[in-house]
N, C-alpha and C positions, 0 to 999 in steps of 0.2 A: 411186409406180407400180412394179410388179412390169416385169421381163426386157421380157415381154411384155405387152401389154396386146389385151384381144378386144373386136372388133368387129362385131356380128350384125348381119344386115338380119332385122326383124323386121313382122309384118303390119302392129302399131297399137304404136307407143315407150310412149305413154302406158300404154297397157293392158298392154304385156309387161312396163315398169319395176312396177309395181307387184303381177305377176304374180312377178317375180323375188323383190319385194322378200316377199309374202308367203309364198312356200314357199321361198326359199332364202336369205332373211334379208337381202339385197341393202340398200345404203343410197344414197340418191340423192344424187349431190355437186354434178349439176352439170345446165343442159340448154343447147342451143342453141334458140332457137324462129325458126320459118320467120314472116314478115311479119303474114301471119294469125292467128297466134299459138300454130298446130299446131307442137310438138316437131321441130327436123327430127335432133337425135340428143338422147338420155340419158342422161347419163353414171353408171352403179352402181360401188360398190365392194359385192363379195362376197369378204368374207375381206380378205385384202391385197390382190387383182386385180382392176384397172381393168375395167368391163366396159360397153359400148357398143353402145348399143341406137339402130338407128336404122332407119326403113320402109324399105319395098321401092321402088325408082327404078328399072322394067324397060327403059328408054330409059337406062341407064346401065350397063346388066346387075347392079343390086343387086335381087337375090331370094331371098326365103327358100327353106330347106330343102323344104319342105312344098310349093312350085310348083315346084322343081325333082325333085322327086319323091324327096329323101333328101338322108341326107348321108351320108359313108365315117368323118365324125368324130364323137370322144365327146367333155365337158368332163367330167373328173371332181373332184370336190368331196368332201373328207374331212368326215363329221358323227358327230353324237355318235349320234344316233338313224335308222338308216338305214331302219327300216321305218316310222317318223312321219312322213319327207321324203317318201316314196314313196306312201304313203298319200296325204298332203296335196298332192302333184303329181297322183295320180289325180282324186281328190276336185275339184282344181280347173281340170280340162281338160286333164293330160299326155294321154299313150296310152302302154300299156303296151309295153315292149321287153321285159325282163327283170325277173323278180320277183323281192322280196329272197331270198336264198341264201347260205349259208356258202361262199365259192368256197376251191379248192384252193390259193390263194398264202396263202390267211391273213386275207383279208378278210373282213367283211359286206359285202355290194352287191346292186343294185341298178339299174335303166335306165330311162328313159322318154323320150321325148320331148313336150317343151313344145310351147305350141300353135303354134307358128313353125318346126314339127321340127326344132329342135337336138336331139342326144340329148344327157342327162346321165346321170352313171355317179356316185352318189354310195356311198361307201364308208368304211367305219370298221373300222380292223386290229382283229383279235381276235387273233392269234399272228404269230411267227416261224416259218416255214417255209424249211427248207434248201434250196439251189438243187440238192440231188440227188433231194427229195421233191419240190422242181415240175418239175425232170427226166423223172422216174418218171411224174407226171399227165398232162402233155403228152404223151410218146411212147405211155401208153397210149389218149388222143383219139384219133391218127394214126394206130393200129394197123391 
């Protein structure tokens, strides 16, 4: 397990794990199942990080992004092909945030949000970029 390990309230575990697993390569290690036999969390590993999928319990205040009307957070995920991930996140129910783009630090990226609105920010460096040229980019935003 990674520092940290994440934990989302998602609409359906079943249906997000395997949404995880097919656009962002997600591997399932583990699940707890509720008496019924419904999922009640999921355990993924994506990359090296733990990641935890589990319904919404509004009698406990776990709810998704999407009923809460956003989130203020991104997860970001380094891939090799950042306009394939994004494609295949549209393709399979994200919504568009941000479309891929060269950004000013150096990156290819990316944003969408999943259908549970988490947003993801997936990103692959193309160069180094000086802290005096994202300096330069930044102040000219704020201008």
């Amino acid at each position: 397990m990674t520092q940290v390990a994440v934990h989302l309230v998602v609409s359906d575990p079943d249906t997000a794990a395997t949404w995880y697993a097919e656009v962002l390569g997600a591997k399932e290690t583990s699940r707890i199942l509720l008496p019924d036999g419904r999922p009640l969390t999921v355990e993924l590993l994506v990359g090296d990080t733990v990641l935890a999928v589990a319904g919404e319990w509004p009698g406990r205040g776990l709810r998704t992004p999407a009923a809460l009307g956003g989130t203020p957070a991104a997860f970001h995920l380094p891939v090799e092909d950042v306009d394939g991930v994004y494609d295949k996140a549209i393709s399979a129910g994200a919504t568009e945030f941000e479309p891929p783009h060269d950004a000013f630090w150096g990156d290819r990226t990316a944003q969408f949000l999943d259908p549970s609105g988490h947003r993801w920010a997936v990103d692959r460096h193309l160069r180094d970029v000086s802290d005096a040229e994202i300096a330069e980019h930044v102040a000219a935003m704020f201008a």
